[in-house]
VMD Tcl script that draws the C-alpha trace (Angstrom):
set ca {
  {0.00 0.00 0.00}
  {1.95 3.03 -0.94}
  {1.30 6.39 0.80}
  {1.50 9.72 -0.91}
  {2.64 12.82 1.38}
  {2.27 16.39 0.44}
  {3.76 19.26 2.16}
  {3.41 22.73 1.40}
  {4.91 24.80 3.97}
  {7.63 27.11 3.85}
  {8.39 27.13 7.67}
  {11.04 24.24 7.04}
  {11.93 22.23 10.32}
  {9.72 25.37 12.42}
  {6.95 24.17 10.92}
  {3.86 23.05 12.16}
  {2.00 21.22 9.50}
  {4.82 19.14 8.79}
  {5.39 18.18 12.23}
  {1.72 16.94 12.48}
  {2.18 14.96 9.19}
  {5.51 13.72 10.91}
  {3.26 11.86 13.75}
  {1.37 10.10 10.85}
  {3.82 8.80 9.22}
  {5.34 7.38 12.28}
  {2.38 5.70 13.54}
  {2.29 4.23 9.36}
  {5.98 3.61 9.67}
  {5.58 1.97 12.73}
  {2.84 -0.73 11.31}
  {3.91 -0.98 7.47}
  {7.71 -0.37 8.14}
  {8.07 -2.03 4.49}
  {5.07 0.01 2.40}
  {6.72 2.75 0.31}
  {6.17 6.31 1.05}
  {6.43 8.67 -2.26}
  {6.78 12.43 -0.67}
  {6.41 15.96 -2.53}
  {7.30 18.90 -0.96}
  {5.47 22.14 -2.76}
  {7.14 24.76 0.02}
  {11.20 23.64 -0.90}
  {10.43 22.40 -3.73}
  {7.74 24.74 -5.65}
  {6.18 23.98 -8.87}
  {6.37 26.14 -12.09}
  {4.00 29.05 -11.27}
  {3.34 29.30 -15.09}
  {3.19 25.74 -15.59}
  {-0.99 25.73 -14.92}
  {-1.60 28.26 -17.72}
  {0.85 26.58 -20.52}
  {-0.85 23.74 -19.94}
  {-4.47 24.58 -19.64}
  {-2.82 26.24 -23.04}
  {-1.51 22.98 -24.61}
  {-4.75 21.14 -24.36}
  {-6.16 23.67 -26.14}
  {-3.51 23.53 -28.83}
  {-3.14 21.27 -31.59}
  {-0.40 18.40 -30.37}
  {1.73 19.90 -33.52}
  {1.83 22.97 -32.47}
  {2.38 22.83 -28.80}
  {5.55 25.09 -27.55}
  {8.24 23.41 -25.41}
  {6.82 24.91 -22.53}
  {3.17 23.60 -23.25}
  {4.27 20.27 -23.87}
  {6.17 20.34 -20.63}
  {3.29 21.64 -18.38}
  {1.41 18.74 -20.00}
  {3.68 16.51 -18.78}
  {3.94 17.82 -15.48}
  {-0.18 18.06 -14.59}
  {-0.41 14.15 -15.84}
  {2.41 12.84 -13.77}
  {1.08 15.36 -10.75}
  {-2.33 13.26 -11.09}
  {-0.69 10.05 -11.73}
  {1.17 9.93 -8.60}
  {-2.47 10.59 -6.30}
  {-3.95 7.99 -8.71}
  {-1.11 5.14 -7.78}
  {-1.54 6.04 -4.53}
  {-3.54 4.11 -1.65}
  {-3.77 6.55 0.76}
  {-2.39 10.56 1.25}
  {-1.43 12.64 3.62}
  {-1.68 16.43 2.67}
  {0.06 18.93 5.00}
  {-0.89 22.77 4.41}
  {-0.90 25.65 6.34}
  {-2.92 28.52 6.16}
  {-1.13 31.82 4.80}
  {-2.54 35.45 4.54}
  {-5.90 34.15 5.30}
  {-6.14 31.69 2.58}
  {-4.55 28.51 0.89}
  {-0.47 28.68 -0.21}
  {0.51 29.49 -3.55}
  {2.43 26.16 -3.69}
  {-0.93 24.90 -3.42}
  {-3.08 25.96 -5.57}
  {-0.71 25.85 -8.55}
  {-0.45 21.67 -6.94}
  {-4.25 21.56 -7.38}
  {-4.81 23.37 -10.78}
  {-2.16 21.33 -12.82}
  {-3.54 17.73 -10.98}
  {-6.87 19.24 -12.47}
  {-5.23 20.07 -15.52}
  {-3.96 16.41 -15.53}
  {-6.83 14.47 -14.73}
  {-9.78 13.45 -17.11}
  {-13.12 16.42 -16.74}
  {-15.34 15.50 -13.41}
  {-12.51 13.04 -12.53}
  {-12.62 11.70 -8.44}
  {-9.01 11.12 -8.63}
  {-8.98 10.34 -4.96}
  {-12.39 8.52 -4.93}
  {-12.94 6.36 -1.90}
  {-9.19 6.73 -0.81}
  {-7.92 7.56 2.62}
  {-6.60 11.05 2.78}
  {-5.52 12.49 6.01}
  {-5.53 17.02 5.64}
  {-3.01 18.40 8.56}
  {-3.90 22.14 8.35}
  {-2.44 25.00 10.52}
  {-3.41 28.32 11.49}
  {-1.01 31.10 13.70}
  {-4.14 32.42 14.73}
  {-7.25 31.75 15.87}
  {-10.81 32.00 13.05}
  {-12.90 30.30 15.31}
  {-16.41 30.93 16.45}
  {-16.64 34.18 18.24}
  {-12.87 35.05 17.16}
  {-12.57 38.66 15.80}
  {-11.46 36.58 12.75}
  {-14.05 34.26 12.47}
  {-14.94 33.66 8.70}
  {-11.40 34.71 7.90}
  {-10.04 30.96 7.39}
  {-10.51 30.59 3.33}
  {-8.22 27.90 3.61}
  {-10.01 24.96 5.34}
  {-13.12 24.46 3.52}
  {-11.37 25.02 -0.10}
  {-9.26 22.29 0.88}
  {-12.42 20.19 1.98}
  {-14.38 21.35 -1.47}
  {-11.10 20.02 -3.39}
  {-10.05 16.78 -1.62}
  {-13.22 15.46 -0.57}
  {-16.08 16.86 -2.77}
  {-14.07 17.25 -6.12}
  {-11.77 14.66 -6.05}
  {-13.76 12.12 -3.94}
  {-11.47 11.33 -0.89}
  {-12.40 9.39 2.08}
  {-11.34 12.67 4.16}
  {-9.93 13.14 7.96}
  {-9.47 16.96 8.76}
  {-7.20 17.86 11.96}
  {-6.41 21.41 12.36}
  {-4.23 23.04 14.96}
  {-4.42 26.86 16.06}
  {-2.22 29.72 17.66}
  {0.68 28.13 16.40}
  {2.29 32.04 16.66}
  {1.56 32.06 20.37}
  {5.27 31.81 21.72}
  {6.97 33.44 18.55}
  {4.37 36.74 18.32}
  {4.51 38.33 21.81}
  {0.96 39.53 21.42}
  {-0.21 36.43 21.66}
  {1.68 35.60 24.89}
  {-2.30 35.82 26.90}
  {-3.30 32.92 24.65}
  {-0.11 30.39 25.88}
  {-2.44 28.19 27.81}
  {-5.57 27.52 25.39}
  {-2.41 27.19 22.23}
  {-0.84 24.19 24.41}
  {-4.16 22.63 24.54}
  {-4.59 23.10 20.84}
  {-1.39 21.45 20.26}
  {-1.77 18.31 22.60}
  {-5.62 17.73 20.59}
  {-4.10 18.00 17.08}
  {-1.37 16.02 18.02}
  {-3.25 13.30 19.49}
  {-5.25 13.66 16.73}
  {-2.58 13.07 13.91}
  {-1.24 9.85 15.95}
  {-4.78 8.41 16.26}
  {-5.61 9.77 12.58}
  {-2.03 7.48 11.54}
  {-3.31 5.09 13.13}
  {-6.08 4.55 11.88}
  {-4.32 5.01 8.47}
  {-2.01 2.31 8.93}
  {-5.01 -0.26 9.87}
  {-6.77 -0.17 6.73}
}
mol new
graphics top color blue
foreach p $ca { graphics top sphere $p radius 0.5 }
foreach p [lrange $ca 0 end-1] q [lrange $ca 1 end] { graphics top cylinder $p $q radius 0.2 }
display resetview
């Protein structure tokens, strides 16, 4: 059963996302120490931004006439939606920046579109396990609340376009302790922490016993 991970943060070893993802793929490691893991990182290692538009461009254009770069954004979106097809189960790690989903992101998800067949559930019925961080808090009753445009895209995407079998576990305030204006909120952001961290383990789990 191979697993697929995706990690989009730019936050390197600080970050928070990745971290969470790290406590699935122990608990996987732990029970299917010999099933392959295939791992894309879209934060240190972006795609093409232009790639998306050259090849929503190509399939427009004769095969003849396609440029280089068309035929190389091709290329690109079908091996992007090959890799989720051969895979049995994903893990998706991605934080929320300025309020909304990460340009490393979105470019991932419009060249797997571009990729894929029309109306293709690429991840039908498959386990996918979203790890999604905020540095604030968009909660109910938060000054922010409604700000989060990150969350329920992914949700509309994974599990409503594509078809996955989704678990969502989402961690808060992960600036309390580097933003000192946060420094009120240290107590409720430890809490956070411990849930999405027990969370993770249980959601690897879980995972792992499929």
């Amino acid at each position: 059963m191979t697993l697929l991970r995706i990690d989009a943060s730019i936050q390197g070893p600080m970050s928070a996302s990745s971290e969470l993802a790290d406590l699935v793929l122990a608990e996987w490691a732990a029970a299917r120490p010999d099933a392959p893991v295939v791992s894309r990182h879209l934060g240190a290692e972006p795609l093409p931004a232009d790639a998306w538009a050259a090849a929503v461009g190509g399939a427009w254009t004769p095969e003849a006439d396609r440029t280089e770069a068309q035929k190389s954004a091709l290329a690109l979106a079908a091996a992007l939606a090959q890799e989720l097809r051969d895979a049995e189960a994903v893990v998706v790690a991605m934080p929320l920046y300025n309020y909304g989903i990460s340009q490393h992101a979105k470019t991932w998800i419009d060249l797997v579109t571009a990729g894929g067949a029309p109306g293709e559930q690429i991840l039908a019925g498959k386990p996918v396990v979203l790890l999604t961080t905020r540095g604030g808090a968009y909660g109910p009753g938060t000054p922010r609340e409604g700000w989060d445009h990150n969350t329920d895209y992914l949700r509309r995407v994974l599990a409503d376009v594509w078809g996955a079998d989704l678990t969502v576990i989402e961690r808060e305030f992960t600036l309390v302790g580097v933003n000192p204006a946060l420094d009120e909120f240290t107590e409720i952001a430890a809490l956070m922490k411990k849930t999405a961290h027990d969370n993770a383990t249980e959601a690897g789990k879980a995972l792992a016993a499929r």
